[in-house]
C-alpha positions in Angstrom: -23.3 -27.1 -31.9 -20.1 -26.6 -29.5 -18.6 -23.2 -29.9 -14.8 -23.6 -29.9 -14.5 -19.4 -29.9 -15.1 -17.0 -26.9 -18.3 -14.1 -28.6 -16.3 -10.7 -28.0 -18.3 -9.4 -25.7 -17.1 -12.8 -23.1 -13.5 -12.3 -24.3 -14.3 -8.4 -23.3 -15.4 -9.6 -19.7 -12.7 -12.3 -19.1 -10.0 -9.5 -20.1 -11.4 -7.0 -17.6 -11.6 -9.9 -15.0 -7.6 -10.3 -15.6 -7.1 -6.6 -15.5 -8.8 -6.7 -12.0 -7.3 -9.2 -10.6 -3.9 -7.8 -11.9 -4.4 -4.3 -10.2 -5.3 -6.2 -7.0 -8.0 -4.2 -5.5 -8.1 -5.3 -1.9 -4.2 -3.5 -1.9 -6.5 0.1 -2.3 -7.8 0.8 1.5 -3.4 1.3 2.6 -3.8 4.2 0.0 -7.6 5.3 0.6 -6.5 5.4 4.6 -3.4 7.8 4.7 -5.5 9.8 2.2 -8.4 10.3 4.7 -6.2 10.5 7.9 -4.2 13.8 6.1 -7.6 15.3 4.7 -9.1 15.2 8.1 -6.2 17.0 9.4 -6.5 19.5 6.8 -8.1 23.3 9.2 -11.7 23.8 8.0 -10.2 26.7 6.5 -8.3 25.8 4.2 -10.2 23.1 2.6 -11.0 22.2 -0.8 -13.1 19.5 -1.9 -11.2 18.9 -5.4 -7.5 19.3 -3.9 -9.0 16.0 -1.4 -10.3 14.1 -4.4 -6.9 14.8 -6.4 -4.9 13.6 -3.6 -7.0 10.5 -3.5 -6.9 9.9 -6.9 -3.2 10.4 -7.3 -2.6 8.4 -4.4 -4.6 5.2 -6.3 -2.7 5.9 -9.2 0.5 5.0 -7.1 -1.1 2.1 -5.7 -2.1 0.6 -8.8 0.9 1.8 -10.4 3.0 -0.1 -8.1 0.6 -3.2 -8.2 1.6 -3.4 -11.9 5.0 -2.6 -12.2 6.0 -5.2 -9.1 3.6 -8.0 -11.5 6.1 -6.4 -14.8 9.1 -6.5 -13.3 9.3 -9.7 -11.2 8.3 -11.5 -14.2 10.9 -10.0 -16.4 13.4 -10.7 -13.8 12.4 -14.4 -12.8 10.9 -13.5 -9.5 7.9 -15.1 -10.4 7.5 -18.8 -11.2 5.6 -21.6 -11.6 6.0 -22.3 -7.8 4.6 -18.8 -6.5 2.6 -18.6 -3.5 0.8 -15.8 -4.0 -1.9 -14.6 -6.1 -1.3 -15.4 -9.6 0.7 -12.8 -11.5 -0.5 -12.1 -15.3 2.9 -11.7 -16.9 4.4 -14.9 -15.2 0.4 -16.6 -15.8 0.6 -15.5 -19.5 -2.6 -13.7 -19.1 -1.3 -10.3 -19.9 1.8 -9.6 -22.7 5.1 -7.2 -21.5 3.5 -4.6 -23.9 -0.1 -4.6 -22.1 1.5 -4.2 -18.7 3.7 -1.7 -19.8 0.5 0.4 -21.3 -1.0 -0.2 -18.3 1.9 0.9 -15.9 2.2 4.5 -18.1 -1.7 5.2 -17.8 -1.7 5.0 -14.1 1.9 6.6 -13.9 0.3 9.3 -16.5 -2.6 9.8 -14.2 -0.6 10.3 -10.8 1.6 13.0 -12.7 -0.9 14.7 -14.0 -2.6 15.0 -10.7 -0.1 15.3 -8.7 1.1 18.8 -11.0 -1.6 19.7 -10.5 -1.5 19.6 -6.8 2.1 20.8 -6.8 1.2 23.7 -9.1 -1.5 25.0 -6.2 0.0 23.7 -3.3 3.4 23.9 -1.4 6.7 23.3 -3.2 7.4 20.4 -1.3 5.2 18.8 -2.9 7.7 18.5 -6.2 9.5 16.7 -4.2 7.4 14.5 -2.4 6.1 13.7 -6.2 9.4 13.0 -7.9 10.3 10.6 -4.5 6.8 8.6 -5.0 7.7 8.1 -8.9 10.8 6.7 -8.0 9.7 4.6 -5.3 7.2 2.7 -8.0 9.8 2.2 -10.4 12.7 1.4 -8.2 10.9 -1.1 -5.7 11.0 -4.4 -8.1 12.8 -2.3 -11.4 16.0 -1.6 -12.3 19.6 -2.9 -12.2 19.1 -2.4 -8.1 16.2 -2.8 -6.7 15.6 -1.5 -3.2 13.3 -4.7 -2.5 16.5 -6.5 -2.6 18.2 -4.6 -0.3 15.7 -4.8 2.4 14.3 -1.8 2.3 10.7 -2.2 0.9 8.8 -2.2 4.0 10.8 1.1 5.0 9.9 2.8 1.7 6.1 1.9 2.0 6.2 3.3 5.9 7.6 6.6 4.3 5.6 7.1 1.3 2.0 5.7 3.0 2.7 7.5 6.5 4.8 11.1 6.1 5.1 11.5 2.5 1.0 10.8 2.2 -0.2 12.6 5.2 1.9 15.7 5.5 1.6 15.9 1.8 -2.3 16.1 2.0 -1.6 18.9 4.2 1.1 20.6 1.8 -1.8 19.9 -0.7 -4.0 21.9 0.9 -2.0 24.7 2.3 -2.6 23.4 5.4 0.0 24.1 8.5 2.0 20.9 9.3 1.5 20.5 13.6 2.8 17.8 16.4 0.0 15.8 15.7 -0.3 15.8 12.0 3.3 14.6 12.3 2.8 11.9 14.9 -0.3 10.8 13.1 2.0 10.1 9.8 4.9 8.9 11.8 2.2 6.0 13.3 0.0 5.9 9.6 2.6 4.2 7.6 3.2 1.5 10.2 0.1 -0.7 9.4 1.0 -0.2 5.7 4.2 -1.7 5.9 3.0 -4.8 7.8 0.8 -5.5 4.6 4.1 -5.9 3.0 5.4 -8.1 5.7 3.1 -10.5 5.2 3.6 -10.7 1.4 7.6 -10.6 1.9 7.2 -13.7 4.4 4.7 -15.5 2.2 7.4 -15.5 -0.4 11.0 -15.6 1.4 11.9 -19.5 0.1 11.0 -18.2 -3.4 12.5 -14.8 -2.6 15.8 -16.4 -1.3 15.9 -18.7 -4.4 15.7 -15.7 -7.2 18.5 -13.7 -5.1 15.8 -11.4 -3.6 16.6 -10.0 -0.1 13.6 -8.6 1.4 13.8 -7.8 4.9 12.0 -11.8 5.6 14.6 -13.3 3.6 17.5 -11.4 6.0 15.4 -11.7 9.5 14.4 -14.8 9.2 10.2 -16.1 9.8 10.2 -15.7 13.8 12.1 -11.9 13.7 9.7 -11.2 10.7 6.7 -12.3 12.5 7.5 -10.2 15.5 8.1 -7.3 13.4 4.3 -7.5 11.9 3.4 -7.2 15.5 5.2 -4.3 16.6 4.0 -2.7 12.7 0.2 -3.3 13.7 -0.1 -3.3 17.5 2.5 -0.5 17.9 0.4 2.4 16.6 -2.7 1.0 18.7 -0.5 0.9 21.9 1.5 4.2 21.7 -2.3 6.3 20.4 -4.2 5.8 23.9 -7.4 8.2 24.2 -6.1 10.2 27.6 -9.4 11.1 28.2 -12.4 10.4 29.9 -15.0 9.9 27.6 -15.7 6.2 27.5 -16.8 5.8 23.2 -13.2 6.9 22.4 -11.7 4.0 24.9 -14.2 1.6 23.3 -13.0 2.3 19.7 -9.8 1.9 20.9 -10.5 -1.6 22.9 -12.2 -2.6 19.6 -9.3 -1.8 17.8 -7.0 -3.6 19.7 -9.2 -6.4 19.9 -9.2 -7.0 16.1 -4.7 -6.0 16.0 -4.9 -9.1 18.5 -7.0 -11.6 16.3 -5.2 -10.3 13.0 -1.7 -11.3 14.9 -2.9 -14.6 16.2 -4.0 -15.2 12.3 -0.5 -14.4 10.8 1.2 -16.1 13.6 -0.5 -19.3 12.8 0.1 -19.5 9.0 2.6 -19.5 6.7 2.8 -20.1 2.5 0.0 -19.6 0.4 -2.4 -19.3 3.8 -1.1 -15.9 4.1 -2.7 -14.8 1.1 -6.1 -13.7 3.4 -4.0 -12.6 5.6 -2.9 -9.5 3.0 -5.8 -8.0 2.5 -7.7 -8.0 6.4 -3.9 -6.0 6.7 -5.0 -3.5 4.2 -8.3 -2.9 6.5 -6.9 -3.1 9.3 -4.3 -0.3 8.2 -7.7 1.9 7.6 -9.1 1.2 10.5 -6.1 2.9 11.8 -6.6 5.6 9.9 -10.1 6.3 11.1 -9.1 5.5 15.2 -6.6 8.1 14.4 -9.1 10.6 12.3 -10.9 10.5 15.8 -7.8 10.6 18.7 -5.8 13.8 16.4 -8.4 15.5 14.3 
């Protein structure tokens, strides 16, 4: 006999299938990677295995937070339609309600406050800051009456919230002294992370354009955007040589390069829904920064 209704335990696994598709998982190494890079600058000193594992956590709680409240609030707004290019979003799919992705944005909002008091509480006071900044940044990306996304501003936001705010602030977490080359390190980490968002923003400028979103592709047009992903991903590899002798380092770096190179020649060659690969070998690519530059500054 045909069985016209899902058992609960299959309409248990599809719904967990649409939750992780929804928090888009292959986003997590641009968080895991500034993470890492600031613990690793952290002096042997003043190290503590639960402040590192807070700051990671907290750190994926943004991430995800921000993966859901971008898939709430472009549907609400119209961003999202029938036509998108991307990954399919849940609200605009009609796989997840307003009210689930609302729960959903609170929990992981709830769980990167309640770390990151924590971390305040026990660490420097620029870390309130810092805090308050990164909660702002989630909500005011793709929500409100003005969204900085439309004002071209997202990929500067992710640069300073995945580079200084996440690095210097694993420091501050740990009551670690902020030096030149922490700073450099999280001047170059955020770089990568924003050319994740690049590729996303150019992927969608035509629908972008159409729903009266600006993004920085939309304004620069696909050539100026597509140069900027370069100078995003093979500027941090250029300006970070080894200036030493010993010949591993200068093979990680040639390695390094070698992969910046074919991830460019990739994104220069595609466009629309081709892109969508392109996203996440950008998120590892961003952590493979991270660990070249856990091994030139640490």
């Amino acid at each position: 006999m045909t069985r016209t209704k899902p058992f609960q335990g299959e309409f248990a696994s599809n719904k967990l299938a649409i939750w992780i598709q929804t928090l888009r998982p292959r986003t997590l190494p641009a968080a895991i990677g500034p993470i890492l890079l600031g613990q690793a600058l952290v002096l042997p000193s003043h190290f503590s295995w639960l402040t590192a594992c807070l700051c990671l956590v907290s750190a994926l709680a943004l991430q995800l937070a921000v993966n859901l409240a971008n898939d709430l609030f472009d549907g609400l707004s119209g961003v999202d339609q029938h036509d998108r290019l991307g990954p399919a979003r849940a609200l605009q799919s009609g796989l997840l309600g307003v009210s689930e992705l609302r729960v959903g944005l609170l929990l992981m909002l709830g769980i990167a406050l309640v770390t990151g008091v924590w971390l305040a509480l026990f660490g420097h006071w620029l870390l309130w800051v810092f805090g308050g900044l990164a909660l702002l940044g989630v909500l005011g990306y793709s929500g409100g009456r003005s969204p900085y996304a439309n004002l071209g501003l997202g990929e500067v936001a992710v640069w300073l919230f995945f580079g200084p705010v996440a690095v210097l602030g694993s420091l501050l977490a740990q009551q670690s002294p902020v030096n030149e080359r922490a700073i450099i390190s999280a001047l170059l980490m955020g770089l990568p992370v924003a050319a994740i968002l690049v590729v996303n923003n150019l992927r969608d400028r035509f629908t972008d354009a159409r729903a009266g979103k600006r993004t920085l592709a939309v304004r620069l047009g696909p050539r100026a955007t597509r140069w900027l992903f370069s100078f995003l991903t093979l500027g941090p590899w250029m300006v970070s040589l080894p200036f030493t002798t010993e010949v591993w380092r200068w093979g990680v770096w040639s390695c390094l390069g070698l992969i910046g190179v074919g991830l460019n020649v990739v994104f220069w060659q595609r466009d629309g829904a081709a892109l969508n690969p392109v996203l996440g070998k950008t998120a590892l690519y961003s952590l493979a920064i991270a660990v070249w530059l856990i091994l030139r500054f640490a």
